[in-house]
C-alpha positions in Angstrom: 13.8 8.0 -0.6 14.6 11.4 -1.5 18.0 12.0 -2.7 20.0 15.7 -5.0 21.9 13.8 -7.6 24.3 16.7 -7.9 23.6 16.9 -12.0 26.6 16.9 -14.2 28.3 18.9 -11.6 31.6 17.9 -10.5 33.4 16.4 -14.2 32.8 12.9 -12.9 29.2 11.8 -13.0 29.6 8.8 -14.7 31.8 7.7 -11.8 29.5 8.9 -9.6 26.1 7.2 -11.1 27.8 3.5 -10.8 27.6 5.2 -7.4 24.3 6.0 -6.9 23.1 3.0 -8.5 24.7 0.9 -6.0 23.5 2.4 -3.5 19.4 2.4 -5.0 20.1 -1.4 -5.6 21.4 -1.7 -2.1 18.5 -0.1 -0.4 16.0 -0.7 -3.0 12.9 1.6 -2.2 9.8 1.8 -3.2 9.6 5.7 -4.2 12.4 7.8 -4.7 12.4 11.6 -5.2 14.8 12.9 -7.3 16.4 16.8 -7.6 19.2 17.9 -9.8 19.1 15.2 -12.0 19.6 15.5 -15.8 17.9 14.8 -19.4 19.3 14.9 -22.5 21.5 12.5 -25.2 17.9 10.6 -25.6 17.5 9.7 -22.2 17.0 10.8 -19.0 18.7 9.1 -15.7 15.7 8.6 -13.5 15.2 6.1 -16.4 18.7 5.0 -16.9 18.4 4.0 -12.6 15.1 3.0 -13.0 16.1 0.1 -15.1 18.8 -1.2 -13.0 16.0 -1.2 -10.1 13.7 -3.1 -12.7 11.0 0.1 -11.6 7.7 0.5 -13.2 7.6 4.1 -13.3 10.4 6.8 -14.4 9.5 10.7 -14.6 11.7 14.2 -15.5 10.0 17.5 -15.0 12.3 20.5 -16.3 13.2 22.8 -13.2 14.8 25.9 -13.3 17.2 25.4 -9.8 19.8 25.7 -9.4 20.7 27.1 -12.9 22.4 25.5 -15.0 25.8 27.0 -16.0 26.3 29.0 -18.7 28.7 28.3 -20.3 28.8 24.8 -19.6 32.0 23.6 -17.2 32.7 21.0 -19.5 31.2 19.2 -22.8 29.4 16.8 -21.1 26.9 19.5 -19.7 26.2 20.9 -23.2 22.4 20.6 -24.1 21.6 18.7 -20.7 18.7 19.8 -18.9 18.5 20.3 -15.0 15.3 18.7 -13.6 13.4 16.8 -10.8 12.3 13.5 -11.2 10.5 9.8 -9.7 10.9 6.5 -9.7 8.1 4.4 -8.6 8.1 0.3 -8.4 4.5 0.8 -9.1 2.7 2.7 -12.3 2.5 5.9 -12.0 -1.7 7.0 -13.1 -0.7 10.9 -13.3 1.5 13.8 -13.6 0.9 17.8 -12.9 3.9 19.8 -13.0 3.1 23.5 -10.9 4.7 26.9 -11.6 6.5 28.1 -8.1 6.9 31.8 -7.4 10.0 33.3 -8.1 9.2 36.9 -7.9 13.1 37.8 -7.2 15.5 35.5 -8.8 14.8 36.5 -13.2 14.0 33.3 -15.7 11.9 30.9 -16.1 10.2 29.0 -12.6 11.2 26.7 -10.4 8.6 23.6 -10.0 7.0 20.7 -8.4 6.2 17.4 -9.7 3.1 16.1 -8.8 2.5 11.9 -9.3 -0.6 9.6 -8.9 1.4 6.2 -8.0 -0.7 3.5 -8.2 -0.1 2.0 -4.0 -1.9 -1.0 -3.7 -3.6 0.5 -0.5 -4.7 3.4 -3.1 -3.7 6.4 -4.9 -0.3 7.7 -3.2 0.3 11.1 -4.2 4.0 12.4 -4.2 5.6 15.6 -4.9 9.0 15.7 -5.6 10.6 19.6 -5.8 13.9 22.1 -4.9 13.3 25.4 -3.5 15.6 28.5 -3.7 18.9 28.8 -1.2 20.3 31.8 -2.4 20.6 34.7 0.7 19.7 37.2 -1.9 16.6 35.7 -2.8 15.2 34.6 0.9 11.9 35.9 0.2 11.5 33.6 -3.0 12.4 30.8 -0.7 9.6 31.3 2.0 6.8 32.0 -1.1 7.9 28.9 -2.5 7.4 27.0 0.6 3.9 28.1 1.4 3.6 26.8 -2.3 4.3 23.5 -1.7 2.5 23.6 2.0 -0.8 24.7 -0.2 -0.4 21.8 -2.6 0.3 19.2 -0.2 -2.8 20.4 1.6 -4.9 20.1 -1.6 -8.4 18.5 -0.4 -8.1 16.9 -4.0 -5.1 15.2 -2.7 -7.2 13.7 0.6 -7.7 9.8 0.2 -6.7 6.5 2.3 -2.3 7.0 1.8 -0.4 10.0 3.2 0.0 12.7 0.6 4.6 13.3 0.5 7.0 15.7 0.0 10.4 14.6 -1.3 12.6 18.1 -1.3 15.3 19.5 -1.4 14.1 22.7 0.6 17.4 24.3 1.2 16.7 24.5 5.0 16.9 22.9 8.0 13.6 22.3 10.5 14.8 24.9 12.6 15.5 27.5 10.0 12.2 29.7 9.4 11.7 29.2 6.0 10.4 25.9 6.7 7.3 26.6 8.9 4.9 26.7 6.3 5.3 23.1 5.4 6.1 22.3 9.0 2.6 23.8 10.3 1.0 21.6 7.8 3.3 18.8 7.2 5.3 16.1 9.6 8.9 15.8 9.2 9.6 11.6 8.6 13.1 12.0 10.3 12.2 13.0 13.4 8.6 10.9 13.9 11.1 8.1 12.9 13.8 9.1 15.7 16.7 9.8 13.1 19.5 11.8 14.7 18.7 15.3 15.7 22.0 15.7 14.6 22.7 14.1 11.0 23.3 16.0 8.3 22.5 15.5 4.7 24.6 18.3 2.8 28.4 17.6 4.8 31.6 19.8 4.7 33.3 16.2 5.2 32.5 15.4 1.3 35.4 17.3 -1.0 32.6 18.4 -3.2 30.7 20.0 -0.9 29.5 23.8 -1.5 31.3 25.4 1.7 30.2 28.9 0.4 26.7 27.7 0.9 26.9 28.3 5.1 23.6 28.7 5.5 22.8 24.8 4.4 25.8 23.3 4.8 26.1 20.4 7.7 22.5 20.6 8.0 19.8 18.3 7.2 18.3 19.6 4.4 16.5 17.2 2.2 13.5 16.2 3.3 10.5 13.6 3.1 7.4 14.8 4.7 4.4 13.7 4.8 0.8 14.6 5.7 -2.2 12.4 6.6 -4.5 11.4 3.9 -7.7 11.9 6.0 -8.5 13.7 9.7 -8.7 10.4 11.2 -5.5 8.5 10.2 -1.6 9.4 11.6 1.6 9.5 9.9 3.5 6.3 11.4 7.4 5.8 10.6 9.0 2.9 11.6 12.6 3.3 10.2 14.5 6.6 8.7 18.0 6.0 7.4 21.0 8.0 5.4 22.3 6.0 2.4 24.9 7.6 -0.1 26.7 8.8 2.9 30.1 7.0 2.5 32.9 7.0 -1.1 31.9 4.1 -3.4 34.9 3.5 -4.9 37.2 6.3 -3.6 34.2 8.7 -4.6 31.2 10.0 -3.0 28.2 9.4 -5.5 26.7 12.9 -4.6 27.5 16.3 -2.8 24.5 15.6 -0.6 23.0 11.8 1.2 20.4 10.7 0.3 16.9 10.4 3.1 15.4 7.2 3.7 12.1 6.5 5.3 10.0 3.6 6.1 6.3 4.9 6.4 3.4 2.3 7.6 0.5 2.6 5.7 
């Protein structure tokens, strides 16, 4: 699963996370990619979700997209940090965080998470990130794509399980500044037969971010995935929206979340 959290954007995240945890414990997956979600007051929430979902594994890696606001929109956002996170049912047996480029937009980088989840069919590596969206900054957008493409395709990475991406990548799988990953990488939703059509960031939800035209009613969260070894195929039985409907008179997120069943 692979699903933008939407921060402490919005005044209401409280509201919003009974959301999003209802909808976790309704689907219940295995792995679940997490982008623009927060640390801070002690805690971070892939941990605060991750013990609702009684998970084994919780992870936060800063990230500098999309900035956070300065000054904060409210006092809740006060010393919270944005970040990209993971929680796994199973342990997690390592971490990398990588640098992305970001040789347009000033401050610090952008990232990806790396994780070693321990699969009981073997090592299942995951990389959980958000790339640039920003018109202005296209050409940060495309180098950080072939970033992620190149780490995917890390011969270190080979092994017995499919090697994932769970992203926000700003972009749709028609949109060029997806063809690095897409030469390289398959995209679950459409092995899996999900609607050509389906969106995951909808004008429909109040919050949405209409002056974002270039993503908006597109699919634009992603889960690909790349074989572990020459020989073996990416197989996806099932791909799913979740988070797409109010809970309680209130979406839980400006964007759904992407679900996919993968065969091992």
């Amino acid at each position: 699963m692979m699903w933008n959290l939407w921060w402490r954007f919005g005044g209401a995240w409280q509201e919003r996370e009974s959301g999003i945890t209802a909808t976790l414990e309704q689907v219940r997956p295995d792995v679940v990619g997490l982008v623009e979600t927060w640390a801070g007051d002690g805690t971070i929430q892939a941990q605060r979700l991750a013990d609702r979902l009684g998970a084994a594994a919780a992870l936060f890696a800063p990230t500098s997209l999309p900035p956070l606001p300065n000054p904060p929109e409210d006092p809740t956002q006060a010393g919270i940090d944005m970040g990209i996170g993971l929680i796994s049912r199973w342990p997690v047996l390592a971490t990398d965080v990588h640098d992305l480029p970001h040789g347009q937009r000033p401050g610090p980088p952008p990232t990806a998470l790396l994780a070693t989840v321990e699969h009981p069919h073997g090592p299942l590596h995951v990389i959980v990130s958000c790339i640039e969206w920003e018109p202005a900054y296209a050409a940060d957008q495309l180098a950080q794509s072939r970033a992620l493409a190149a780490l995917a395709t890390d011969p270190r990475l080979d092994g017995q399980l499919p090697v994932l991406l769970l992203a926000d990548l700003n972009a749709a799988v028609d949109q060029p500044e997806l063809a690095p990953l897409l030469d390289v990488m398959v995209d679950t939703w459409t092995a899996g037969g999900g609607d050509p059509n389906a969106v995951t960031l909808s004008s429909a939800v109040p919050d949405a971010p209409l002056e974002a035209s270039k993503q908006t009613d597109r699919r634009i969260d992603h889960i690909l995935a790349r074989p572990g070894r020459v020989d073996s195929t990416i197989t996806v039985p099932r791909v799913f929206l979740a988070g797409d409907h109010p809970i309680n008179g209130r979406y839980p997120s400006d964007h759904f979340a992407v679900v996919a069943d993968l065969q091992p």
